[in-house]
mmCIF entry with sequence, helices, sheets and N, C-alpha, C, O atoms, coordinates in Angstrom:
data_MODEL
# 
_entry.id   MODEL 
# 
_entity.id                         1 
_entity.type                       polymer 
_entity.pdbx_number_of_molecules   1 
# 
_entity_poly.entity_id                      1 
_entity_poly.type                           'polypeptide(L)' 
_entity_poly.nstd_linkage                   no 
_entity_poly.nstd_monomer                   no 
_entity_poly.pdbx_seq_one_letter_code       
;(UNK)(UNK)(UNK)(UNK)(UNK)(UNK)(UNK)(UNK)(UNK)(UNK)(UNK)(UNK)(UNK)(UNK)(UNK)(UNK)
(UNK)(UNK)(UNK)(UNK)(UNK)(UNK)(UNK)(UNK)(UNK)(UNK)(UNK)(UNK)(UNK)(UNK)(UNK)(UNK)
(UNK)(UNK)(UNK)(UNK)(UNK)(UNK)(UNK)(UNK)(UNK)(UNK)(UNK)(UNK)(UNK)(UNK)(UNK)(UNK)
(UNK)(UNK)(UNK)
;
_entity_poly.pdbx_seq_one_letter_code_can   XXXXXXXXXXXXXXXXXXXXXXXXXXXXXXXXXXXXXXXXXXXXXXXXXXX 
_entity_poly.pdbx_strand_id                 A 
# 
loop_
_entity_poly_seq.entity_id 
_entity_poly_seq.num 
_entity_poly_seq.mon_id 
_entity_poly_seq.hetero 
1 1  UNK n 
1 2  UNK n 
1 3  UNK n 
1 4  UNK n 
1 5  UNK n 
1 6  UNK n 
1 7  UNK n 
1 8  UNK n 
1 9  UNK n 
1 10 UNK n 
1 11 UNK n 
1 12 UNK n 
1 13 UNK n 
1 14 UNK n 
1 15 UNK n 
1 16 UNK n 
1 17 UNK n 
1 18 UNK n 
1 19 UNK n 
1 20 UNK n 
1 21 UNK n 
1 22 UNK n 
1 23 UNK n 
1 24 UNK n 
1 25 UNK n 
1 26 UNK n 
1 27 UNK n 
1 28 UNK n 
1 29 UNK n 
1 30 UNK n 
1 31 UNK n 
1 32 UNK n 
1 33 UNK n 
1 34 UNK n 
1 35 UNK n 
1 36 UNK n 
1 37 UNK n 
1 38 UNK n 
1 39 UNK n 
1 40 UNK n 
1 41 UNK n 
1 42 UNK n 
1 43 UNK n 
1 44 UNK n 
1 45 UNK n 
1 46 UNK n 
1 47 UNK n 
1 48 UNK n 
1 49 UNK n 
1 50 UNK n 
1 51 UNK n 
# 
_struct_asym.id          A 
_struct_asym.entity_id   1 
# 
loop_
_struct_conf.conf_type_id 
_struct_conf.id 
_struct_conf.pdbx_PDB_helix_id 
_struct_conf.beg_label_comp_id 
_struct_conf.beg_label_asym_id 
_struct_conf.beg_label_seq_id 
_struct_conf.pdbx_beg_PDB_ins_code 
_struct_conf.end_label_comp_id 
_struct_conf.end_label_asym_id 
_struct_conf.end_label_seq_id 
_struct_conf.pdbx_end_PDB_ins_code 
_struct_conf.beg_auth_comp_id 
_struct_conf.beg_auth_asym_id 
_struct_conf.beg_auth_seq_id 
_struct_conf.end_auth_comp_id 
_struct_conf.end_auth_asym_id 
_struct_conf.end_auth_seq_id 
_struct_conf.pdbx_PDB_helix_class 
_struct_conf.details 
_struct_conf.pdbx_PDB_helix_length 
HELX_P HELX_P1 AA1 UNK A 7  ? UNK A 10 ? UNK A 7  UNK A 10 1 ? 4  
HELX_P HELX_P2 AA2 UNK A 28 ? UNK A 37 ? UNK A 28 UNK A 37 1 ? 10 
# 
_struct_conf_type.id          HELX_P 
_struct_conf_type.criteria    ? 
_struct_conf_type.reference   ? 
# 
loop_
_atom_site.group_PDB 
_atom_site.id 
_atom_site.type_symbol 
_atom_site.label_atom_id 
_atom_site.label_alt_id 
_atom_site.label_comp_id 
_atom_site.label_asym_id 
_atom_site.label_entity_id 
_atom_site.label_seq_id 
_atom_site.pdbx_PDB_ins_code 
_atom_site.Cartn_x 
_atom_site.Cartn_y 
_atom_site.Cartn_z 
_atom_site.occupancy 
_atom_site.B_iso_or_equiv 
_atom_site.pdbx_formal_charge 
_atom_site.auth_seq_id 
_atom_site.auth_comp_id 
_atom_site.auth_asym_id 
_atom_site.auth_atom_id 
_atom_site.pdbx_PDB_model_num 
ATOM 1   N N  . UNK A 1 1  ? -22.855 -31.252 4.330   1.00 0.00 ? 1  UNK A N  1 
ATOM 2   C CA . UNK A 1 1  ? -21.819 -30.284 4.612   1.00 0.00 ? 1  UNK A CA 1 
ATOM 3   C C  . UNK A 1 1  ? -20.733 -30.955 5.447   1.00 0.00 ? 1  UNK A C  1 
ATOM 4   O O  . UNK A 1 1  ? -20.941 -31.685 6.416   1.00 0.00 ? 1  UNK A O  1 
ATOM 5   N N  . UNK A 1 2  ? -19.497 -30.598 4.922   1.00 0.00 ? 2  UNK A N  1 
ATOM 6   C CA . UNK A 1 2  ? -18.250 -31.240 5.742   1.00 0.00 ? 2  UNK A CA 1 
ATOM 7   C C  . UNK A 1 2  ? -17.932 -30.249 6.563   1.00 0.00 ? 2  UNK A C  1 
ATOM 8   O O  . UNK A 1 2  ? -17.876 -29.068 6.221   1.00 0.00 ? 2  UNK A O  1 
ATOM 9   N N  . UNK A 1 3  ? -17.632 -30.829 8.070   1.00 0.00 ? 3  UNK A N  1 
ATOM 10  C CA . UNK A 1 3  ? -17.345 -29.753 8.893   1.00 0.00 ? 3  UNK A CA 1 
ATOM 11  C C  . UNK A 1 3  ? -15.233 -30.039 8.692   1.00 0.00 ? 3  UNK A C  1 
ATOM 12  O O  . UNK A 1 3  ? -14.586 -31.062 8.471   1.00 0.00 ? 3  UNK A O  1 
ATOM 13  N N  . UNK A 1 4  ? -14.779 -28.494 8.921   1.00 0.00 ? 4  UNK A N  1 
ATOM 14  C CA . UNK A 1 4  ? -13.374 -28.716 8.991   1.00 0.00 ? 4  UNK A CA 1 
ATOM 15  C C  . UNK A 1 4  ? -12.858 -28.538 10.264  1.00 0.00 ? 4  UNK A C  1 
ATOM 16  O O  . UNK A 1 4  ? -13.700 -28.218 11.103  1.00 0.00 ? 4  UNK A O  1 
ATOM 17  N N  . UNK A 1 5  ? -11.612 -28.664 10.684  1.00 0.00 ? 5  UNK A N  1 
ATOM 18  C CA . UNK A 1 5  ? -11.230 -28.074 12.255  1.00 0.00 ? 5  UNK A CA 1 
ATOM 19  C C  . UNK A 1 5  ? -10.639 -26.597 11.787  1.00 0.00 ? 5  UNK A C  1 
ATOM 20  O O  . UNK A 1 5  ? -10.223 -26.157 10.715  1.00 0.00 ? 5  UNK A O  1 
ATOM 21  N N  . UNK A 1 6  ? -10.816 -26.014 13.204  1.00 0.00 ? 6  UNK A N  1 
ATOM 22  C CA . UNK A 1 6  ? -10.273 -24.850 13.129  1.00 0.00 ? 6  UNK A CA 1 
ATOM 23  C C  . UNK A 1 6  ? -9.119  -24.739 12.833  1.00 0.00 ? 6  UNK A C  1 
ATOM 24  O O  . UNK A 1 6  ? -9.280  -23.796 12.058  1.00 0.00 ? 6  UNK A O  1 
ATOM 25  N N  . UNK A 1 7  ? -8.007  -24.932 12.803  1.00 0.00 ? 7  UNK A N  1 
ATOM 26  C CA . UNK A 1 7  ? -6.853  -24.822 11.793  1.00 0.00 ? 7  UNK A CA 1 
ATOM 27  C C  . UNK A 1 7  ? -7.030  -24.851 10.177  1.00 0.00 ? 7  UNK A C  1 
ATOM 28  O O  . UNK A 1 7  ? -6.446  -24.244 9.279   1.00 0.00 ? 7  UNK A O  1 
ATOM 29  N N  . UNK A 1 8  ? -7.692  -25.455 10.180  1.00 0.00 ? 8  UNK A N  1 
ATOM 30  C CA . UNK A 1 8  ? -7.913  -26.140 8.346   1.00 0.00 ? 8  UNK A CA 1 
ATOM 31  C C  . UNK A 1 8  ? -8.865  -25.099 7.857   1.00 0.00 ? 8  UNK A C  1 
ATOM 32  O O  . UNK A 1 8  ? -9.101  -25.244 6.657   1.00 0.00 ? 8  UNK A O  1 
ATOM 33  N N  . UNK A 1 9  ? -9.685  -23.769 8.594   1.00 0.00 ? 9  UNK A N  1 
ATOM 34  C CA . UNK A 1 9  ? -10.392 -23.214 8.573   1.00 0.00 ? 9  UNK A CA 1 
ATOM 35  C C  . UNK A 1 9  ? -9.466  -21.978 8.362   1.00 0.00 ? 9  UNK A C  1 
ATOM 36  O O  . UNK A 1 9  ? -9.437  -21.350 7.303   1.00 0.00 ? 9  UNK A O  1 
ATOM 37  N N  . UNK A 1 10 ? -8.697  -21.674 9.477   1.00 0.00 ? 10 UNK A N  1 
ATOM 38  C CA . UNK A 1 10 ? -7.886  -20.452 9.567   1.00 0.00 ? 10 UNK A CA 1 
ATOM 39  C C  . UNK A 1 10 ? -6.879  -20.399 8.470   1.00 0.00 ? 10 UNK A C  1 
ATOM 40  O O  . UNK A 1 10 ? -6.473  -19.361 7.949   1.00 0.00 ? 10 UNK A O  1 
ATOM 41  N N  . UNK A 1 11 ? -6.518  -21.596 8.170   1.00 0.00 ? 11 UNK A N  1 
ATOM 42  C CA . UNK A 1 11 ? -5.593  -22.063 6.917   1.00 0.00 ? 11 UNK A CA 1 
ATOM 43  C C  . UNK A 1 11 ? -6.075  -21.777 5.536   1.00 0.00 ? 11 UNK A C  1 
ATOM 44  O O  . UNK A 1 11 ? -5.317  -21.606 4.581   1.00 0.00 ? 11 UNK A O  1 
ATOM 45  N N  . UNK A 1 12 ? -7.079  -21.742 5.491   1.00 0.00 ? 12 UNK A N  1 
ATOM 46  C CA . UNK A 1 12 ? -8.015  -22.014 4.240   1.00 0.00 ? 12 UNK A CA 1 
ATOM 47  C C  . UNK A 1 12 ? -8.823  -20.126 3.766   1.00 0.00 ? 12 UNK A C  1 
ATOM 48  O O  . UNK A 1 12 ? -9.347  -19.700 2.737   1.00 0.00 ? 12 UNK A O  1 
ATOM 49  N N  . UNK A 1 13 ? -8.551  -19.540 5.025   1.00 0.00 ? 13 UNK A N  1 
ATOM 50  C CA . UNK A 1 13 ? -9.346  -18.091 4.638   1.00 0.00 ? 13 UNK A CA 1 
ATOM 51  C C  . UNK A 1 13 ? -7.620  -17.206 4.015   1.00 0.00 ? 13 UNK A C  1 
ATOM 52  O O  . UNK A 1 13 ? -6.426  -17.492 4.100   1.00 0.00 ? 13 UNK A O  1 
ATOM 53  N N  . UNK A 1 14 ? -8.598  -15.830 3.290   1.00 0.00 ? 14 UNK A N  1 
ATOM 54  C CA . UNK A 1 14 ? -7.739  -15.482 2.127   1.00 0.00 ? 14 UNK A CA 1 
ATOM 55  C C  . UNK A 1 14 ? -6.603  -14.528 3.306   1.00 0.00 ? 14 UNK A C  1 
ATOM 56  O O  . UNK A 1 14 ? -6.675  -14.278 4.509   1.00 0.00 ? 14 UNK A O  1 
ATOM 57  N N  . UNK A 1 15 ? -5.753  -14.253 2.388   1.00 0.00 ? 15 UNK A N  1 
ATOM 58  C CA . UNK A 1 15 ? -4.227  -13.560 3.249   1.00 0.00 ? 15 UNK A CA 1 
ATOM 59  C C  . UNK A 1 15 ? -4.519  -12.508 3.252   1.00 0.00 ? 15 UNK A C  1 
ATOM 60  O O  . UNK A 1 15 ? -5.547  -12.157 2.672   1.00 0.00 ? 15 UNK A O  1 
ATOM 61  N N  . UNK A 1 16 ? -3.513  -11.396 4.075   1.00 0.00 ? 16 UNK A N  1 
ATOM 62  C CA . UNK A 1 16 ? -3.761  -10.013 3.572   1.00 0.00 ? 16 UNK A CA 1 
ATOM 63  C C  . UNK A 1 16 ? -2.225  -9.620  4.154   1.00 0.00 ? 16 UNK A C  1 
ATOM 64  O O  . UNK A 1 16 ? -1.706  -10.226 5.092   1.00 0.00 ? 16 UNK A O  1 
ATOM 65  N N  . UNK A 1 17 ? -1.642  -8.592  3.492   1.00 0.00 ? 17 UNK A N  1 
ATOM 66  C CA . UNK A 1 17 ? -0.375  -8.059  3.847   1.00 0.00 ? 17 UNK A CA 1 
ATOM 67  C C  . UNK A 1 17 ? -0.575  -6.957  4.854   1.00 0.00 ? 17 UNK A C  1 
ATOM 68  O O  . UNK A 1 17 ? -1.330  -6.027  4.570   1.00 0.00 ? 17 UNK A O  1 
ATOM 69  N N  . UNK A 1 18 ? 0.150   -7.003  6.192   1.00 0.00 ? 18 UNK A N  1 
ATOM 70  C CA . UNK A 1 18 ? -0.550  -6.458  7.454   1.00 0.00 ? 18 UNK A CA 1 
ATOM 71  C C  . UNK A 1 18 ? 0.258   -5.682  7.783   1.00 0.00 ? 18 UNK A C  1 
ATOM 72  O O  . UNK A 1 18 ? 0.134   -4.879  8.709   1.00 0.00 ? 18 UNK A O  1 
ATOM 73  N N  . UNK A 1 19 ? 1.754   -5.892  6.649   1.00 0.00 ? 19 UNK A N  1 
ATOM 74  C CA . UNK A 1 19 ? 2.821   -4.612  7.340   1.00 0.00 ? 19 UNK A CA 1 
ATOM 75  C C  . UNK A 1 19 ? 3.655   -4.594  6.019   1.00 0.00 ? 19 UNK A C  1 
ATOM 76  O O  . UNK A 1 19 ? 4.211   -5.583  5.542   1.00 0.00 ? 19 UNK A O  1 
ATOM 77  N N  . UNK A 1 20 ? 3.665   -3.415  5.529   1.00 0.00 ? 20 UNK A N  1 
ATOM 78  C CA . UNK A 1 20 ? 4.261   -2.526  4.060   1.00 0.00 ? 20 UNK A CA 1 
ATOM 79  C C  . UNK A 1 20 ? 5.246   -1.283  4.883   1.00 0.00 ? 20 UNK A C  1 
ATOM 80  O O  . UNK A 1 20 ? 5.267   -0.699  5.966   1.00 0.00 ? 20 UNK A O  1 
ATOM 81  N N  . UNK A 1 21 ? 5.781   -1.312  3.989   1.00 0.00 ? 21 UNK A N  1 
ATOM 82  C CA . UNK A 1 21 ? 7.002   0.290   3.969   1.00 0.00 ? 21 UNK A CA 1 
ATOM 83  C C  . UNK A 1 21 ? 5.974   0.909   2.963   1.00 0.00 ? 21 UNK A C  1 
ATOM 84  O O  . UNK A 1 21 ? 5.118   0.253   2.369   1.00 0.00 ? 21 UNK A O  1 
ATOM 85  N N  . UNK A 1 22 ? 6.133   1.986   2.873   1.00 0.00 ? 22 UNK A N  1 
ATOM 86  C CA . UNK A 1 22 ? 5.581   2.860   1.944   1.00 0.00 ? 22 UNK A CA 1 
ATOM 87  C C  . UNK A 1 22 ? 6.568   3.581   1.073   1.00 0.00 ? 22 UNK A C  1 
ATOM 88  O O  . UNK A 1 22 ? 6.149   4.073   0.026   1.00 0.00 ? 22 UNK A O  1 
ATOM 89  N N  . UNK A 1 23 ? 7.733   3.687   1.368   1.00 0.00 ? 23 UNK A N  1 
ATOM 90  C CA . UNK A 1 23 ? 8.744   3.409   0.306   1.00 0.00 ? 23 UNK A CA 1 
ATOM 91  C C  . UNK A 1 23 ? 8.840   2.426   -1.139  1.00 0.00 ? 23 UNK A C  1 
ATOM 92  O O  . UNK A 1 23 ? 9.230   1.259   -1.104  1.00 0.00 ? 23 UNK A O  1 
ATOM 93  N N  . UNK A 1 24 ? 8.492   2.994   -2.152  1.00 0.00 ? 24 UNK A N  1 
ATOM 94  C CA . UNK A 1 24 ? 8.324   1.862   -3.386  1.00 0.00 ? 24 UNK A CA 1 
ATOM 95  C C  . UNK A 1 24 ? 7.329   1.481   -3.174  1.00 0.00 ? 24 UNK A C  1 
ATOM 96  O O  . UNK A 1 24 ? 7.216   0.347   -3.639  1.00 0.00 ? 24 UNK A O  1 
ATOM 97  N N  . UNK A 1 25 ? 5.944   2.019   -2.400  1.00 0.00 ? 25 UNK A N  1 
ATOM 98  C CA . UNK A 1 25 ? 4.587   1.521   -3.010  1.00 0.00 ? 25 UNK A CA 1 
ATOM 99  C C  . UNK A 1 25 ? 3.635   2.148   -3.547  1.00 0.00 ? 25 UNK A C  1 
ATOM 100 O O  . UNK A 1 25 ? 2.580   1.753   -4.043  1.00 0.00 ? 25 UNK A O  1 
ATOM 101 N N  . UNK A 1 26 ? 4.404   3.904   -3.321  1.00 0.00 ? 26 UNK A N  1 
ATOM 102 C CA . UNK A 1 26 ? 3.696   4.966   -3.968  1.00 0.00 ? 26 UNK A CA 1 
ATOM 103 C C  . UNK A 1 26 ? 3.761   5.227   -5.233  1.00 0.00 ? 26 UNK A C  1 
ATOM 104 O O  . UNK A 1 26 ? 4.950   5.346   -5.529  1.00 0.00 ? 26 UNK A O  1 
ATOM 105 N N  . UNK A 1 27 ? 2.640   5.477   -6.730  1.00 0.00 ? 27 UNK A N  1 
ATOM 106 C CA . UNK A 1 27 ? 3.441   5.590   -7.662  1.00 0.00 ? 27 UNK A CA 1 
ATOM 107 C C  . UNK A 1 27 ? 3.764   7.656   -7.508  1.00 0.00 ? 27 UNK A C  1 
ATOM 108 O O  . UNK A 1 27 ? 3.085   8.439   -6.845  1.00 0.00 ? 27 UNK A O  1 
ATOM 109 N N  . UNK A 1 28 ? 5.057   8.000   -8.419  1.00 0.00 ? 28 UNK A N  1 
ATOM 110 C CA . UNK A 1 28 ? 5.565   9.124   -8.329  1.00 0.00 ? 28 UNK A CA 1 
ATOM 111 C C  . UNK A 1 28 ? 3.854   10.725  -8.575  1.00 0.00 ? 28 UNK A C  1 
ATOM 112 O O  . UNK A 1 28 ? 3.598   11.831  -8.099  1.00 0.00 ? 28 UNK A O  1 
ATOM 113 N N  . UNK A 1 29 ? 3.180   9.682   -9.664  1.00 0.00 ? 29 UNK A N  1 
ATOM 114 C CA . UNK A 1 29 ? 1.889   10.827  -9.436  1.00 0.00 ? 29 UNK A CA 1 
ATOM 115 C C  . UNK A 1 29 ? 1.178   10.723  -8.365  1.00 0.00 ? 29 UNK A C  1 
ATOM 116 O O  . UNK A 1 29 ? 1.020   11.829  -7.847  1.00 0.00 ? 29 UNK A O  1 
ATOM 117 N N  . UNK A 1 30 ? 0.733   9.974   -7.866  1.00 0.00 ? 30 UNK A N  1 
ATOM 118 C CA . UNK A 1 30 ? 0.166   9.577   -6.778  1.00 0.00 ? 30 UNK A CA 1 
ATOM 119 C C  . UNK A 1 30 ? 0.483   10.538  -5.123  1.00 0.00 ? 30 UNK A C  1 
ATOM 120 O O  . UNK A 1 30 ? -0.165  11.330  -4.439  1.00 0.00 ? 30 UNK A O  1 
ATOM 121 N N  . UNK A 1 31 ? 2.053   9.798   -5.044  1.00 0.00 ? 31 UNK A N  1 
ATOM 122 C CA . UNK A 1 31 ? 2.735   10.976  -4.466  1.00 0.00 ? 31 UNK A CA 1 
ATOM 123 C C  . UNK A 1 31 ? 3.101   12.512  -4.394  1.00 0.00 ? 31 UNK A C  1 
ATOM 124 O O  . UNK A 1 31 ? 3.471   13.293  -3.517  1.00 0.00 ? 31 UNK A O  1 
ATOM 125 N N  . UNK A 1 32 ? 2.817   12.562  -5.739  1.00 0.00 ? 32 UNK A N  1 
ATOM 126 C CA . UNK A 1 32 ? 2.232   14.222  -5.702  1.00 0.00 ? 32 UNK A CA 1 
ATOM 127 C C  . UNK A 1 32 ? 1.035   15.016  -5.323  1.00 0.00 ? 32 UNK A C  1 
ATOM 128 O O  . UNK A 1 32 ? 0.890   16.131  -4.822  1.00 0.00 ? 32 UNK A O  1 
ATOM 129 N N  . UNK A 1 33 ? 0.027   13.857  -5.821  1.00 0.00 ? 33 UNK A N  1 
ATOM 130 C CA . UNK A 1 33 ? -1.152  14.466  -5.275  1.00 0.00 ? 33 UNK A CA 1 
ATOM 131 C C  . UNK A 1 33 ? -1.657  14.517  -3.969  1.00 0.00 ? 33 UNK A C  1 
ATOM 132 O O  . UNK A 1 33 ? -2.605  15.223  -3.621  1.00 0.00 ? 33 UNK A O  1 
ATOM 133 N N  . UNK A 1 34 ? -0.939  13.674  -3.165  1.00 0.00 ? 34 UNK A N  1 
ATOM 134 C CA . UNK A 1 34 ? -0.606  13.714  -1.512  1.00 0.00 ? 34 UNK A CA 1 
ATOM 135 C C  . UNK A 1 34 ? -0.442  14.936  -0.979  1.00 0.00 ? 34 UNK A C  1 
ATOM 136 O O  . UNK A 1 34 ? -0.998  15.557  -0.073  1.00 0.00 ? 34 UNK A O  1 
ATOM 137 N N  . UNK A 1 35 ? 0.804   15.242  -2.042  1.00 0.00 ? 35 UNK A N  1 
ATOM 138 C CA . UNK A 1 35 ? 1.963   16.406  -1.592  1.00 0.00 ? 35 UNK A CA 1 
ATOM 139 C C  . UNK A 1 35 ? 1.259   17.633  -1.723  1.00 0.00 ? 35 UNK A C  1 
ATOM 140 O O  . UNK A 1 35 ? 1.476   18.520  -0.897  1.00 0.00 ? 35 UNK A O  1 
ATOM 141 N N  . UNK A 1 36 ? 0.328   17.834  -2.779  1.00 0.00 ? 36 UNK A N  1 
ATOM 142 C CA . UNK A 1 36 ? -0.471  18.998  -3.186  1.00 0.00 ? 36 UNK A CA 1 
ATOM 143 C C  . UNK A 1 36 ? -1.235  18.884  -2.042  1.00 0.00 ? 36 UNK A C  1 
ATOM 144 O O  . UNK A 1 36 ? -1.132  19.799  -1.225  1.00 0.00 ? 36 UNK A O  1 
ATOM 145 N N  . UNK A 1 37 ? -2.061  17.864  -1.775  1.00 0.00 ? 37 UNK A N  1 
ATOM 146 C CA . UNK A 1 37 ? -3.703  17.925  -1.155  1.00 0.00 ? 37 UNK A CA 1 
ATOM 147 C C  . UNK A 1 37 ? -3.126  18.657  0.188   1.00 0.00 ? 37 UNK A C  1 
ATOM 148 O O  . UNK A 1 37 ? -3.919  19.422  0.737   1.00 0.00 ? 37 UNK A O  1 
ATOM 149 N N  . UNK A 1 38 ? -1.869  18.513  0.764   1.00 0.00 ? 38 UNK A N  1 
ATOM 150 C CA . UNK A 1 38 ? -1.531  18.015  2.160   1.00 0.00 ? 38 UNK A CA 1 
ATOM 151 C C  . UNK A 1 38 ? -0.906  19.636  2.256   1.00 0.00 ? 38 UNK A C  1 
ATOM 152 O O  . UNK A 1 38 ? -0.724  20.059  3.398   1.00 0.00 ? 38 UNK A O  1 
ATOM 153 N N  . UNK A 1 39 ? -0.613  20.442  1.239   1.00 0.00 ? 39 UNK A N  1 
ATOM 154 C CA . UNK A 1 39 ? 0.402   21.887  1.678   1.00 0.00 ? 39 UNK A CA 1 
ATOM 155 C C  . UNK A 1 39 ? 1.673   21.437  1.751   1.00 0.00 ? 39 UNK A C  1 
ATOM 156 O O  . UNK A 1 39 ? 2.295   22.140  2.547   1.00 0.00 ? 39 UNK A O  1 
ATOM 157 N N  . UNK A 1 40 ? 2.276   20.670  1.328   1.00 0.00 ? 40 UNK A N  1 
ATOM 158 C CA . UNK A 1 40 ? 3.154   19.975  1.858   1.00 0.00 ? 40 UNK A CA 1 
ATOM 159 C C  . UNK A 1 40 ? 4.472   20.071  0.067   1.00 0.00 ? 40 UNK A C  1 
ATOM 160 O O  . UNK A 1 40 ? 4.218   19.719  -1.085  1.00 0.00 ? 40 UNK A O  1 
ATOM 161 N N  . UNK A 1 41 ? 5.663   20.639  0.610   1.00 0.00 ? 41 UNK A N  1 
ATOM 162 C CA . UNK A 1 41 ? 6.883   21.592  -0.366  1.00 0.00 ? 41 UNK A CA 1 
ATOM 163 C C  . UNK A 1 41 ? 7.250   20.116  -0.033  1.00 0.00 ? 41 UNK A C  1 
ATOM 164 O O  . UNK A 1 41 ? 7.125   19.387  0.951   1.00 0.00 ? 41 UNK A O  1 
ATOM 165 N N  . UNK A 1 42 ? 7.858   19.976  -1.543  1.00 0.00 ? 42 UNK A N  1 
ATOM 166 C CA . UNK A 1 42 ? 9.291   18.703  -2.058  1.00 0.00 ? 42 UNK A CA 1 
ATOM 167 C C  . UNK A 1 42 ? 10.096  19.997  -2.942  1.00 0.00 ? 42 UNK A C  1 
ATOM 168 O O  . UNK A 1 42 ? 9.804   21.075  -3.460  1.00 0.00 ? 42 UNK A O  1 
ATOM 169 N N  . UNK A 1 43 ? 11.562  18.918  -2.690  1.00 0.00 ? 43 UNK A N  1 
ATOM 170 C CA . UNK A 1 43 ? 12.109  19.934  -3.745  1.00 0.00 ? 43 UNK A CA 1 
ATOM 171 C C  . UNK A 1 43 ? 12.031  18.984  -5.144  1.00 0.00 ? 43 UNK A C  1 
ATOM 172 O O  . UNK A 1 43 ? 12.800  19.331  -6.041  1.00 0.00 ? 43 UNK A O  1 
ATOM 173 N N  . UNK A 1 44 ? 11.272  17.959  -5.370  1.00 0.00 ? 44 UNK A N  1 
ATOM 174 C CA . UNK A 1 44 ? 10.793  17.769  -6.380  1.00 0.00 ? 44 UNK A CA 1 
ATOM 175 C C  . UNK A 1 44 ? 9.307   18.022  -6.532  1.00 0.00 ? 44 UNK A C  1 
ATOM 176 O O  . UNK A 1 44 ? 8.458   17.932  -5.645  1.00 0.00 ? 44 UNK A O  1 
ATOM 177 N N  . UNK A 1 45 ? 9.058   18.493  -8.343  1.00 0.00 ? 45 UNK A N  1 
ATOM 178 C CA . UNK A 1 45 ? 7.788   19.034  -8.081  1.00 0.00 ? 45 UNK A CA 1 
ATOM 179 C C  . UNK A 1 45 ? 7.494   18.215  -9.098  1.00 0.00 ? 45 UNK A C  1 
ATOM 180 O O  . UNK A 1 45 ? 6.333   18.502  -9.391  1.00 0.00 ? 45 UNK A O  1 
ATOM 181 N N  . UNK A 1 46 ? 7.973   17.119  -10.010 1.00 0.00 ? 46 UNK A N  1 
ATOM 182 C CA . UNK A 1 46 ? 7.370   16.503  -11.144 1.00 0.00 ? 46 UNK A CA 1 
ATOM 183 C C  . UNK A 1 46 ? 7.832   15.194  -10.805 1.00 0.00 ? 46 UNK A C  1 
ATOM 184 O O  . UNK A 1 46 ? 8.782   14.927  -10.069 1.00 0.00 ? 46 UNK A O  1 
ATOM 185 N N  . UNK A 1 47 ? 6.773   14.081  -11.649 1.00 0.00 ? 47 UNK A N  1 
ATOM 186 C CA . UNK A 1 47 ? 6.718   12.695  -11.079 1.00 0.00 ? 47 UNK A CA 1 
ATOM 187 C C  . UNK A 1 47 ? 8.156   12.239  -11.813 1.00 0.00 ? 47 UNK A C  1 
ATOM 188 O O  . UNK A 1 47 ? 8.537   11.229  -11.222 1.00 0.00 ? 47 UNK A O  1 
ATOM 189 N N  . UNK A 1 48 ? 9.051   12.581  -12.823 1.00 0.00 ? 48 UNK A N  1 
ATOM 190 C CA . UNK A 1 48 ? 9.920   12.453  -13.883 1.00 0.00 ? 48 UNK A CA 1 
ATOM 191 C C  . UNK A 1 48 ? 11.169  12.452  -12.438 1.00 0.00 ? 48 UNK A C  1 
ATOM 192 O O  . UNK A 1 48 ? 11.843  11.461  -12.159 1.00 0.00 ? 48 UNK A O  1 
ATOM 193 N N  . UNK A 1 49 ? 11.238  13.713  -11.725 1.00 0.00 ? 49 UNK A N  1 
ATOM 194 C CA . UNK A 1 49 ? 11.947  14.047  -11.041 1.00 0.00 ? 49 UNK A CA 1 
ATOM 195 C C  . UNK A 1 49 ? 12.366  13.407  -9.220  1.00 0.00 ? 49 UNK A C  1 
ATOM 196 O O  . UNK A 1 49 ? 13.247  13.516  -8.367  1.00 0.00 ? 49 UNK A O  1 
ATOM 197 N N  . UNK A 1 50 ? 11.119  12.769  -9.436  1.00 0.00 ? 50 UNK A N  1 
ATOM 198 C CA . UNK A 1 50 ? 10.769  12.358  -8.107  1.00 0.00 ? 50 UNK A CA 1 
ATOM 199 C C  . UNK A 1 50 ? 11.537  10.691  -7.891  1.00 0.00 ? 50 UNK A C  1 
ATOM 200 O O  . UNK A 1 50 ? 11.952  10.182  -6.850  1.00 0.00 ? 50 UNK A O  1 
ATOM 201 N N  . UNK A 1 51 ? 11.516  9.985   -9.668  1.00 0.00 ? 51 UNK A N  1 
ATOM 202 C CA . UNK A 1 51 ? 12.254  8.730   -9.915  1.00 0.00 ? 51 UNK A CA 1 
ATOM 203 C C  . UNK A 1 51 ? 13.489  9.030   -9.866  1.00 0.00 ? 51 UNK A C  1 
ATOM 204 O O  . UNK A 1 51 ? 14.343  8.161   -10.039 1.00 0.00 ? 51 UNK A O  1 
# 
């Protein structure tokens, strides 16, 4: 077993995205079913309408 240094270690493990807008990551059904679960009025009520 090859040992690595800790950089080459921290370098080497997988990424993760740690800060999103949630703007443009919802799809339009998705966002409805939010809107339903939650009680929660849009004055759009269809995913067609919501693009």
């Amino acid at each position: 077993m090859r040992c690595i240094g800790l950089r080459q270690f921290i370098e080497g493990l997988p990424k993760a995205e740690l800060h999103i807008h949630i703007e443009g990551t919802l799809e339009p059904e998705h966002c409805l079913e939010l809107v339903n679960r939650n009680g929660i009025t849009l004055q759009h009520n269809t995913p067609e309408a919501i693009v």
